[in-house]
C-alpha beads as a LAMMPS data file, in Angstrom:
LAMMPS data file: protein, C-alpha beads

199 atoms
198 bonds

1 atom types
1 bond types

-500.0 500.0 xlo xhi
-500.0 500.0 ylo yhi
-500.0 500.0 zlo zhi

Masses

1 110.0

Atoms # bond

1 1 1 -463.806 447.473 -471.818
2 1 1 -461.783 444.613 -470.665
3 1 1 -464.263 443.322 -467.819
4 1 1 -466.555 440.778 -468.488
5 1 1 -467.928 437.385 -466.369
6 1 1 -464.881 436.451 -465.637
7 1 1 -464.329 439.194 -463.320
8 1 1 -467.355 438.796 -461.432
9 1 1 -467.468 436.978 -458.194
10 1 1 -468.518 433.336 -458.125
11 1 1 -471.374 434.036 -455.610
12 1 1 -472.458 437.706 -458.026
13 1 1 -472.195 435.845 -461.278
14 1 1 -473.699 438.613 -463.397
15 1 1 -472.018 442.027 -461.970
16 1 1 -470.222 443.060 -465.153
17 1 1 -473.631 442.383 -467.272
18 1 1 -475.978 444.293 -464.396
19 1 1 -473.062 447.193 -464.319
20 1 1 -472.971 447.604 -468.113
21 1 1 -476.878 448.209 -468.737
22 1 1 -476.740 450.536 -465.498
23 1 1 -474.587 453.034 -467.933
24 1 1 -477.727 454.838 -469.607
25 1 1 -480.001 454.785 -466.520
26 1 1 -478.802 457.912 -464.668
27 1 1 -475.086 460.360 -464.525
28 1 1 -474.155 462.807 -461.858
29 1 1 -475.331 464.730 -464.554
30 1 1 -477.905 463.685 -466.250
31 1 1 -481.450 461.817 -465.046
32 1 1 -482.577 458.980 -467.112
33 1 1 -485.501 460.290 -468.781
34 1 1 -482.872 463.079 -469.594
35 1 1 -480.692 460.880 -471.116
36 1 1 -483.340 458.749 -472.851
37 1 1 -484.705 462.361 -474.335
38 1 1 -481.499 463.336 -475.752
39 1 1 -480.857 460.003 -477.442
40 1 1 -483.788 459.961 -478.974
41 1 1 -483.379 463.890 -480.222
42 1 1 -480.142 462.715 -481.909
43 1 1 -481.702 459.844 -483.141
44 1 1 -478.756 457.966 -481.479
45 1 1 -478.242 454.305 -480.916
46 1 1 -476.871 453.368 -477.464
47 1 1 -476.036 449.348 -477.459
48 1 1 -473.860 448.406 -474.704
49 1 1 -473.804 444.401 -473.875
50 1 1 -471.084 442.325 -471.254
51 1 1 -469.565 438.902 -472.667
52 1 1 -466.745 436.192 -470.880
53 1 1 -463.642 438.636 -470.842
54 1 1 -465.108 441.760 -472.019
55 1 1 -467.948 444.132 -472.043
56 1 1 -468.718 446.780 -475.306
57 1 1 -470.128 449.788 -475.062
58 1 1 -471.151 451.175 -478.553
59 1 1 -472.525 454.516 -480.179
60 1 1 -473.955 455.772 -483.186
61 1 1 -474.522 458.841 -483.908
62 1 1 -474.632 461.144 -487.457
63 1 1 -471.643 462.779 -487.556
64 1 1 -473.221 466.579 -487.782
65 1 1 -473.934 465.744 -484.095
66 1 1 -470.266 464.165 -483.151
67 1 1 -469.938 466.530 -480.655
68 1 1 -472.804 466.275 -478.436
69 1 1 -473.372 463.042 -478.927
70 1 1 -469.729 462.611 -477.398
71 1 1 -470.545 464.801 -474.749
72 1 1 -473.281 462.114 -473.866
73 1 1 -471.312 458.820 -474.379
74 1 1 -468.538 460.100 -472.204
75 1 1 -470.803 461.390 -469.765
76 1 1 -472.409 457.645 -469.506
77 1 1 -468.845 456.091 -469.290
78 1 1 -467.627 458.701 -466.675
79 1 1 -469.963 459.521 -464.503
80 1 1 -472.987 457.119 -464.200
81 1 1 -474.166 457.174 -460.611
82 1 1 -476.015 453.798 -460.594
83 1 1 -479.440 454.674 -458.542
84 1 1 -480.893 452.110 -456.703
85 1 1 -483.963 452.103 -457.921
86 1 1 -482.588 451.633 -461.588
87 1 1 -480.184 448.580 -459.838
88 1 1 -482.977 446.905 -458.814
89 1 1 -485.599 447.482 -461.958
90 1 1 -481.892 445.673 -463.765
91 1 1 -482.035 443.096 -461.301
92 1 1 -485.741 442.333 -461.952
93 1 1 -485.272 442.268 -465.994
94 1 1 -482.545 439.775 -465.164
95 1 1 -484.428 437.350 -463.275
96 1 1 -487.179 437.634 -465.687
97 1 1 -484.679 437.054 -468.865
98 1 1 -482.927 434.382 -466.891
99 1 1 -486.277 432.489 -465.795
100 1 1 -487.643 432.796 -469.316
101 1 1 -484.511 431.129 -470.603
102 1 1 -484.789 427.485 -468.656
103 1 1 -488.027 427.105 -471.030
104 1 1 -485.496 427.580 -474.255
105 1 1 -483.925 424.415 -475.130
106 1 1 -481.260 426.630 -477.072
107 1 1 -480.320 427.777 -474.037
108 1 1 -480.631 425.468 -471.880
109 1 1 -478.375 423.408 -474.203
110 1 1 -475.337 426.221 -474.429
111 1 1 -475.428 426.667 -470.786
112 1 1 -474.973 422.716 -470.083
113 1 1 -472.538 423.072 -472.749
114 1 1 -470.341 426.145 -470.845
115 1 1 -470.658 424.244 -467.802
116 1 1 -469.503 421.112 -468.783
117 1 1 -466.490 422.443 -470.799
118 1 1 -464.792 425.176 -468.859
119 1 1 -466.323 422.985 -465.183
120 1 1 -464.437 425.269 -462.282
121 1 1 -462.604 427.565 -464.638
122 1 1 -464.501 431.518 -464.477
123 1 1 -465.899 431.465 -467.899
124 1 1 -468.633 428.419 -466.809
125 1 1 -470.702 430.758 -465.539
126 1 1 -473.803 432.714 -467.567
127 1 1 -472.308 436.346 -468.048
128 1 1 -476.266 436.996 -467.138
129 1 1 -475.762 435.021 -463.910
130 1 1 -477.895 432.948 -461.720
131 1 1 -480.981 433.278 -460.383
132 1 1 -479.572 432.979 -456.728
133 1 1 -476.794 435.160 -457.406
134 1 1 -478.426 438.113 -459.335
135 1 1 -480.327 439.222 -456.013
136 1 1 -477.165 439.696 -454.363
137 1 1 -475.609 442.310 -456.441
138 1 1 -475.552 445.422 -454.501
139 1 1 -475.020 449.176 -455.344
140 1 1 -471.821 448.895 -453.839
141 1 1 -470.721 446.159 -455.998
142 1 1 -471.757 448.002 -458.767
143 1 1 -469.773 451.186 -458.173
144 1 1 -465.968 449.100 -457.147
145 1 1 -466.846 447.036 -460.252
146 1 1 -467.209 450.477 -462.310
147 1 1 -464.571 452.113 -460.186
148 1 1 -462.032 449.065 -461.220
149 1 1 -462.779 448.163 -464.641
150 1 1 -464.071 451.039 -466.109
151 1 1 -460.921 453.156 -466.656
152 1 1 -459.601 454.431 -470.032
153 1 1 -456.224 452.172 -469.318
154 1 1 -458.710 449.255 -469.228
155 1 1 -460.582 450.401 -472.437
156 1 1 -460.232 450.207 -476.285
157 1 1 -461.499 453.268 -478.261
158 1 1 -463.030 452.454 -481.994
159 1 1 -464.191 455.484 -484.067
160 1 1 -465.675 454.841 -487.225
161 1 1 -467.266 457.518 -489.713
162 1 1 -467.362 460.698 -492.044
163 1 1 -464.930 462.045 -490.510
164 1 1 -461.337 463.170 -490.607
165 1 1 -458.645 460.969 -488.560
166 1 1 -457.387 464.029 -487.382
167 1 1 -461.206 465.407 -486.419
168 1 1 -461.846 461.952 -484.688
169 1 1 -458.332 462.363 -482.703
170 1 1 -459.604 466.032 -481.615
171 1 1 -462.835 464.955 -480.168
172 1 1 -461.601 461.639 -478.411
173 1 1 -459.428 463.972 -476.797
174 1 1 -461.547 466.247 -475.791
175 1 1 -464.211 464.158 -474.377
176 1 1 -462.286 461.575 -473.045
177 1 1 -459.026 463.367 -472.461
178 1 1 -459.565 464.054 -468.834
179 1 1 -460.735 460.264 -467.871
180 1 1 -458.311 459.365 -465.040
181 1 1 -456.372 456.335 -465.043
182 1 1 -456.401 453.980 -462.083
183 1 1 -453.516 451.047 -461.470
184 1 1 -455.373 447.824 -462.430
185 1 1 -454.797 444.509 -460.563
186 1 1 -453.456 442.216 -462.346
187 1 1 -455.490 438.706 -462.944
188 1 1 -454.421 435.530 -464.079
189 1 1 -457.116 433.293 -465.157
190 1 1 -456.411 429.775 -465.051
191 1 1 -456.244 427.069 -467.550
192 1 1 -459.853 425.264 -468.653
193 1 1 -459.137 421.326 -467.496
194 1 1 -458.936 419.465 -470.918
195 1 1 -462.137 417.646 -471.504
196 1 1 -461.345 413.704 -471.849
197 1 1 -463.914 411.381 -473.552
198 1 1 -467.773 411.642 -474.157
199 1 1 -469.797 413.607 -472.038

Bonds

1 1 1 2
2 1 2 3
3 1 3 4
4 1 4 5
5 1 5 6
6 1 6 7
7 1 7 8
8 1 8 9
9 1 9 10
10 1 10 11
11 1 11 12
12 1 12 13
13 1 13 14
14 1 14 15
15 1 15 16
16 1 16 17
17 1 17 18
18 1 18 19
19 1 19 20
20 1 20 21
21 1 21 22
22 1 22 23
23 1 23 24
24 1 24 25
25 1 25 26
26 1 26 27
27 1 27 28
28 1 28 29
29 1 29 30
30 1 30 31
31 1 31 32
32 1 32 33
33 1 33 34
34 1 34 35
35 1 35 36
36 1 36 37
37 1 37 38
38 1 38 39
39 1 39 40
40 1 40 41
41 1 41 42
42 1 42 43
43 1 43 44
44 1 44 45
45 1 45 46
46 1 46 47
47 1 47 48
48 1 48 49
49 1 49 50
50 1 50 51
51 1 51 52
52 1 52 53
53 1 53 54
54 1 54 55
55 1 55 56
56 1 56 57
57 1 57 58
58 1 58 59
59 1 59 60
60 1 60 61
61 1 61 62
62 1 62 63
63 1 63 64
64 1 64 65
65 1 65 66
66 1 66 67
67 1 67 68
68 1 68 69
69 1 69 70
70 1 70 71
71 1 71 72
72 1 72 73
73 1 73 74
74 1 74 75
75 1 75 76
76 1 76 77
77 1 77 78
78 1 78 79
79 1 79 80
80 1 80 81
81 1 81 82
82 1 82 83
83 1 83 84
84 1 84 85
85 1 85 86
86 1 86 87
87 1 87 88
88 1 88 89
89 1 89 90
90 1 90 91
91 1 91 92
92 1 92 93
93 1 93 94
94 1 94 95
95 1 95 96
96 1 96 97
97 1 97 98
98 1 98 99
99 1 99 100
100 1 100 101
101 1 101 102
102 1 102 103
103 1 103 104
104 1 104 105
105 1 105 106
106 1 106 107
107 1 107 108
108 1 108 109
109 1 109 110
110 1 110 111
111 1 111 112
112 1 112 113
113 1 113 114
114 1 114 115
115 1 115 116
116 1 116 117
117 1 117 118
118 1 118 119
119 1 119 120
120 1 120 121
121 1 121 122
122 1 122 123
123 1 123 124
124 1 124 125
125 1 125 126
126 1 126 127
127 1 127 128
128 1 128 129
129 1 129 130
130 1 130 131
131 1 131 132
132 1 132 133
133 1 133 134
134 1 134 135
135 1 135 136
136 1 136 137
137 1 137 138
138 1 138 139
139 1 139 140
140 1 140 141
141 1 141 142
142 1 142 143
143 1 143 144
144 1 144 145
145 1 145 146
146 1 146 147
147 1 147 148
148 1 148 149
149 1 149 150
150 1 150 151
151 1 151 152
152 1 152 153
153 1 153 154
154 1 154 155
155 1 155 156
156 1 156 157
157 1 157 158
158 1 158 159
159 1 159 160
160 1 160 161
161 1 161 162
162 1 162 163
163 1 163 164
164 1 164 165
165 1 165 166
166 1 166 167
167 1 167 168
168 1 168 169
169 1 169 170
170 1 170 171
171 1 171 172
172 1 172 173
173 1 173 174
174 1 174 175
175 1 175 176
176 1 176 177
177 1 177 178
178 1 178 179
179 1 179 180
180 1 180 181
181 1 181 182
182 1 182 183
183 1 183 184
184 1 184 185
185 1 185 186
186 1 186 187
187 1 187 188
188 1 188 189
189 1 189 190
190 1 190 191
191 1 191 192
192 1 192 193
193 1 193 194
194 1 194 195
195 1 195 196
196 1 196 197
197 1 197 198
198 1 198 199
């Protein structure tokens, strides 16, 4: 999905990573102990992670099961209803991860490092956010950040396995087929400021 940190806010640094780990935590369809159930009777793996300009979303699955583990991945795409509750568990792992980083010199090092090179251009920020800007994200945000990003015209499909190109083509459009499209804003990032001299 082509949404990443550089689409969040400046003062809700952190929406795109919050709104992708809110995918497998509730669906208009399915409740999150549901979905954790089902996963686990596939013996699926669910990873889905947000970077600078991007956010992936990926699925494993044995390919005797291709078509209800589709049925779930779509499902999690299309129709997560990001609960509260879940938002604000999300928000709480966050802070935690975020806090426990400052004591990582690792860390601490590549976020001095973003910050000093890219200065006022989007990608300076952590794509996990700040620790005063984390609390802000609200379900709304959430769902217009979904709403926006998370469209199929806004989304690359890989499909990789036993099976058929032509059985891989059937099932993407099957599952996926009925995803609407919604017009997407167009954004022009600016240039990063060349860095002169030692910092």
């Amino acid at each position: 999905l082509k949404a990443g940190s550089v689409n969040d806010p400046e003062d809700k640094a952190g929406l795109a990573a919050v709104t992708v780990r809110l995918l497998d935590k509730g669906t208009t369809h399915r409740t999150v102990s549901a979905i954790a159930d089902e996963l686990d009777f596939l013996g699926a793996r669910l990873e889905a992670i947000s970077g600078g300009t991007g956010s992936t979303v990926s699925f494993s699955v044995l390919a005797k099961d291709i078509e209800r583990g589709l049925d779930l991945f779509a499902d999690l795409l299309q129709h997560s209803h990001f609960d509260a509750e879940e938002l604000e568990r999300e928000r709480a792992q966050m802070l935690s991860e975020i806090h426990q980083q400052r004591a990582e010199p690792d860390e601490v090092v590549s976020q001095l490092f973003r910050e000093t090179l890219y200065a006022d251009h989007p990608l300076h920020r952590p794509v996990s956010g700040y620790a005063n800007t984390v609390p802000r994200i609200t379900q709304e945000d959430v769902v217009a950040f979904s709403q926006r990003f998370y469209v199929p015209n806004n989304a690359i499909v890989v499909m990789v396995g036993a099976l058929p190109e032509e059985r891989m083509l059937e099932v993407i459009q099957r599952y996926f087929g009925a995803w609407p499209a919604r017009p997407l804003e167009s954004m022009t990032l600016p240039q990063p400021a060349p860095t002169t001299g030692k910092q």
